[in-house]
GUDO-125604 format. One line per field, with one value per residue (C-alpha): residue number from 1; residue in one letter; z, x, y. Coordinates in pm, 1 decimal. Layout:
% GUDO-125604
seq = [NUM;...]
type = [A;...]
Z = [Z;...]
X = [X;...]
Y = [Y;...]
END
This chain:
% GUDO-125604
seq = [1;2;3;4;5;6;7;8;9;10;11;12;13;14;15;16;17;18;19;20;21;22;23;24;25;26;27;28;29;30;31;32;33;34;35;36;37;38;39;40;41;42;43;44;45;46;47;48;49;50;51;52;53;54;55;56;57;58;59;60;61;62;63;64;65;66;67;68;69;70;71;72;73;74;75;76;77;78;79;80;81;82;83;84;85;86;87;88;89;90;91;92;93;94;95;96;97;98;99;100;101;102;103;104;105;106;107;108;109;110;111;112;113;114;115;116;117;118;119;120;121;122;123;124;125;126;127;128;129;130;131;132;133;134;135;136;137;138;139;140;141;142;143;144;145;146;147;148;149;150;151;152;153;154;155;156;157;158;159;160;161;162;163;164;165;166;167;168;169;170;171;172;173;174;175;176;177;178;179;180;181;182;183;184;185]
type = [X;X;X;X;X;X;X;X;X;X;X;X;X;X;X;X;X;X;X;X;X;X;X;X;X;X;X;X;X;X;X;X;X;X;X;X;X;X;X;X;X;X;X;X;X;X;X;X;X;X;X;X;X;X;X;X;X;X;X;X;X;X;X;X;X;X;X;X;X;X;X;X;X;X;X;X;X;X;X;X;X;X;X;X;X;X;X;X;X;X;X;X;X;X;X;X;X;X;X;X;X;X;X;X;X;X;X;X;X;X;X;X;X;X;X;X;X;X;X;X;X;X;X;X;X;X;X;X;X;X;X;X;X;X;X;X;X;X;X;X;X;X;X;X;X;X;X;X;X;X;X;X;X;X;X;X;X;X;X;X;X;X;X;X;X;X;X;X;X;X;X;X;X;X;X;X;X;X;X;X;X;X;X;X;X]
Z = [1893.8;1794.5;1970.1;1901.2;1929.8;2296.2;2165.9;1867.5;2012.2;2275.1;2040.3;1736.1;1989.6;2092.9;1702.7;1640.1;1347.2;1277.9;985.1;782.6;832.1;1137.4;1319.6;1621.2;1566.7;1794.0;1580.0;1259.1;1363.3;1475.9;1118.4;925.7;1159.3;1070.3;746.1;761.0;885.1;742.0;725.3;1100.4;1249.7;1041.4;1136.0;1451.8;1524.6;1337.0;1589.1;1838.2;1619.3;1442.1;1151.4;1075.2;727.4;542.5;342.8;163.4;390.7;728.5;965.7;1130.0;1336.6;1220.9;1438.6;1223.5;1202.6;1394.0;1511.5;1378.7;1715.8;1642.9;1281.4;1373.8;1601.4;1284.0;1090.5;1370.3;1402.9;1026.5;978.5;1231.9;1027.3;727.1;913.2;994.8;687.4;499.5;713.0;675.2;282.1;300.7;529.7;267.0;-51.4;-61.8;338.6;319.2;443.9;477.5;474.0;762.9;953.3;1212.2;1475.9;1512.6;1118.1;1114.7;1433.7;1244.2;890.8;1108.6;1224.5;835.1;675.6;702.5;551.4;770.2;1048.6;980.2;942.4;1267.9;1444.6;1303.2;1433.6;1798.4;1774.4;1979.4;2265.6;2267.5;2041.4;2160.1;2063.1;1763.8;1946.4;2190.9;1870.9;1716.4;1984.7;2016.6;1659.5;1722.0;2015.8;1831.8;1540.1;1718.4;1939.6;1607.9;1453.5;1163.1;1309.5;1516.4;1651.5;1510.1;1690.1;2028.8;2034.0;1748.4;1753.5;1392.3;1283.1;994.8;875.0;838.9;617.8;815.3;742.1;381.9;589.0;618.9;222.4;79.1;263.1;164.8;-186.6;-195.4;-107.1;-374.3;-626.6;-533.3;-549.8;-899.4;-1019.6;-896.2;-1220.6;-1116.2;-1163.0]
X = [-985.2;-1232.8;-1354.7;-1121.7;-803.4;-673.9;-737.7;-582.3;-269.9;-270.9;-244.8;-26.2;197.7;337.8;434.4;105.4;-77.1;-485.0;-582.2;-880.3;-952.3;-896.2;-1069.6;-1117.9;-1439.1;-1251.4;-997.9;-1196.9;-1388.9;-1085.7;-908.5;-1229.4;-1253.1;-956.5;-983.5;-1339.3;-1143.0;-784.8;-735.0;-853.6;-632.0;-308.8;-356.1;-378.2;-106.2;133.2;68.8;251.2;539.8;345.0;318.1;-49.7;116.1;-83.5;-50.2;-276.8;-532.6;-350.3;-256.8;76.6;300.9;584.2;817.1;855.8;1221.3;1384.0;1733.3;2015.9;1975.5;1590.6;1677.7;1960.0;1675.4;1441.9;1719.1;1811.6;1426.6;1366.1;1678.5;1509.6;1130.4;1339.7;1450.1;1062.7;959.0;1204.9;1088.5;746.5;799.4;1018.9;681.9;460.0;469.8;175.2;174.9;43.4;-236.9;-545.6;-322.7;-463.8;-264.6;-235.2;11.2;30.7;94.2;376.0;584.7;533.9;619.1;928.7;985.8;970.3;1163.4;1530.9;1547.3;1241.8;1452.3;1757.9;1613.7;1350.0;1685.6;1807.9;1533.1;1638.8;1996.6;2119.4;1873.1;1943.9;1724.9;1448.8;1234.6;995.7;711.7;908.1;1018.2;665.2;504.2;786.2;718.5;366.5;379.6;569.4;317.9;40.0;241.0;292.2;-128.1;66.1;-134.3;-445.7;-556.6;-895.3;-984.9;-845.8;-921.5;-700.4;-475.4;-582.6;-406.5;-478.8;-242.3;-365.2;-265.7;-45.0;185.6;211.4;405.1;726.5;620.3;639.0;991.3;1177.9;1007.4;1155.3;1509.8;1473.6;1404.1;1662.8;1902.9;1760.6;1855.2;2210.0;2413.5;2736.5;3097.2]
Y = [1682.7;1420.0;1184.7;899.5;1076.1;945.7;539.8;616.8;816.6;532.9;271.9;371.4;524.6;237.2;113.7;-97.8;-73.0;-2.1;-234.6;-190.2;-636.2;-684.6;-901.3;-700.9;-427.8;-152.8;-167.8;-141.4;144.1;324.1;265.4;368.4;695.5;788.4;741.0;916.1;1230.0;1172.7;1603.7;1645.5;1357.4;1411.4;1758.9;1707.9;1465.6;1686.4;1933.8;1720.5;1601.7;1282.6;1207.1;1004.3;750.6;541.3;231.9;-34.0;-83.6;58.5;298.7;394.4;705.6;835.2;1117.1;1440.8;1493.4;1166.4;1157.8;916.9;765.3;684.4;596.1;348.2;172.8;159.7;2.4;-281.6;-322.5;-345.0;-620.3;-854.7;-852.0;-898.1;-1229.7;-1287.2;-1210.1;-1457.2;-1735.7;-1694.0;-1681.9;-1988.7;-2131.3;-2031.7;-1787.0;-1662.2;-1514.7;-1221.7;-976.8;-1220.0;-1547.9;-1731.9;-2026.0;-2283.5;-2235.2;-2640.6;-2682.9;-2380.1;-2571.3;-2905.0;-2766.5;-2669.8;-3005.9;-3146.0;-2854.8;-2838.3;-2485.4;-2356.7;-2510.7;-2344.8;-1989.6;-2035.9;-2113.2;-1826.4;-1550.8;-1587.9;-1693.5;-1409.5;-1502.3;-1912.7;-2142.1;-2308.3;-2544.8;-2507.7;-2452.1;-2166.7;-2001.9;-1966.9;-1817.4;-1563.6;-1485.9;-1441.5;-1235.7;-981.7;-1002.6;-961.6;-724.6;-502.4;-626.7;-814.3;-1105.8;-1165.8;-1503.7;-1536.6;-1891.5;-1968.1;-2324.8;-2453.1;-2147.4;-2013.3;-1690.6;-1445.0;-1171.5;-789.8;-552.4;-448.2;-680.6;-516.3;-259.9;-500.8;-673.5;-291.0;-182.9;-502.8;-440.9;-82.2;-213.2;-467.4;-203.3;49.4;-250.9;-324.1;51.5;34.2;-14.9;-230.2;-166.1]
END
């Protein structure tokens, strides 16, 4: 076991992500660790059922042989950051690992948008809307929740994606393509 293995169990354990820009240190060092010592750690997680993935410029768990239970989850999950993901491409096109933000200019963009409005209603339907500003902040807590996003200046609320967030970009890609290869009827 090396020396990082109980933060790093701790933390992608509970579905976050370990991105190579992050803004916090900890979390760089743990990424570059790992990717240091890739062969150790994946070897080591497998042991106990996890699978160590990588993607451009992160790190993630996977469970070595999931149920349909687990897998149903993933798919429910997945559906609502397709949701996310839609309204932060309708926000802007080009937000994306590195894209950095206002929280204040997303809830007015909201305000002056009448398709941003219609999908940020949309994200927490089944919960009740809320106002603009009650609907970002959900959004970001699960972002930073997940390290899509870290806050990067407390004072005006500035945000920047990680590359984590390529996580979500690269499965909605994949679905795009596979719908691309089906040949209709």
């Amino acid at each position: 076991m090396r020396n990082n293995t109980q933060i790093i169990y701790e933390r992608l354990s509970r579905g976050e992500f370990l991105s190579v820009d992050s803004a916090d240190s900890s979390i760089r060092h743990l990424y570059e660790d790992i990717e240091e010592n890739l062969d150790d750690y994946t070897l080591y997680f497998k042991e106990i059922g996890l699978q160590l993935e990588t993607g451009n410029g992160y790190f993630y768990f996977s469970r070595i042989g999931e149920g349909k239970q687990s897998i149903e989850q993933k798919l429910e999950s997945f559906s609502k950051w397709l949701d996310y993901l839609d309204f932060l491409k309708c926000y802007n096109q080009s937000f994306t690992a590195g894209y950095q933000f206002r929280k204040s200019h997303l809830i007015e963009q909201i305000s002056l948008d009448i398709e941003l409005k219609e999908k940020a209603s949309h994200l927490y339907k089944k919960y009740g809307t809320g106002s603009n500003t009650e609907i970002v902040n959900k959004l970001l807590q699960e972002m930073q929740s997940m390290k899509f996003a870290e806050c990067i200046n407390d004072q005006d609320e500035t945000y920047k994606i990680t590359s984590a967030f390529r996580y979500v970009e690269e499965l909605v890609n994949m679905i795009q393509i596979a719908n691309e290869n089906e040949i209709p009827e």
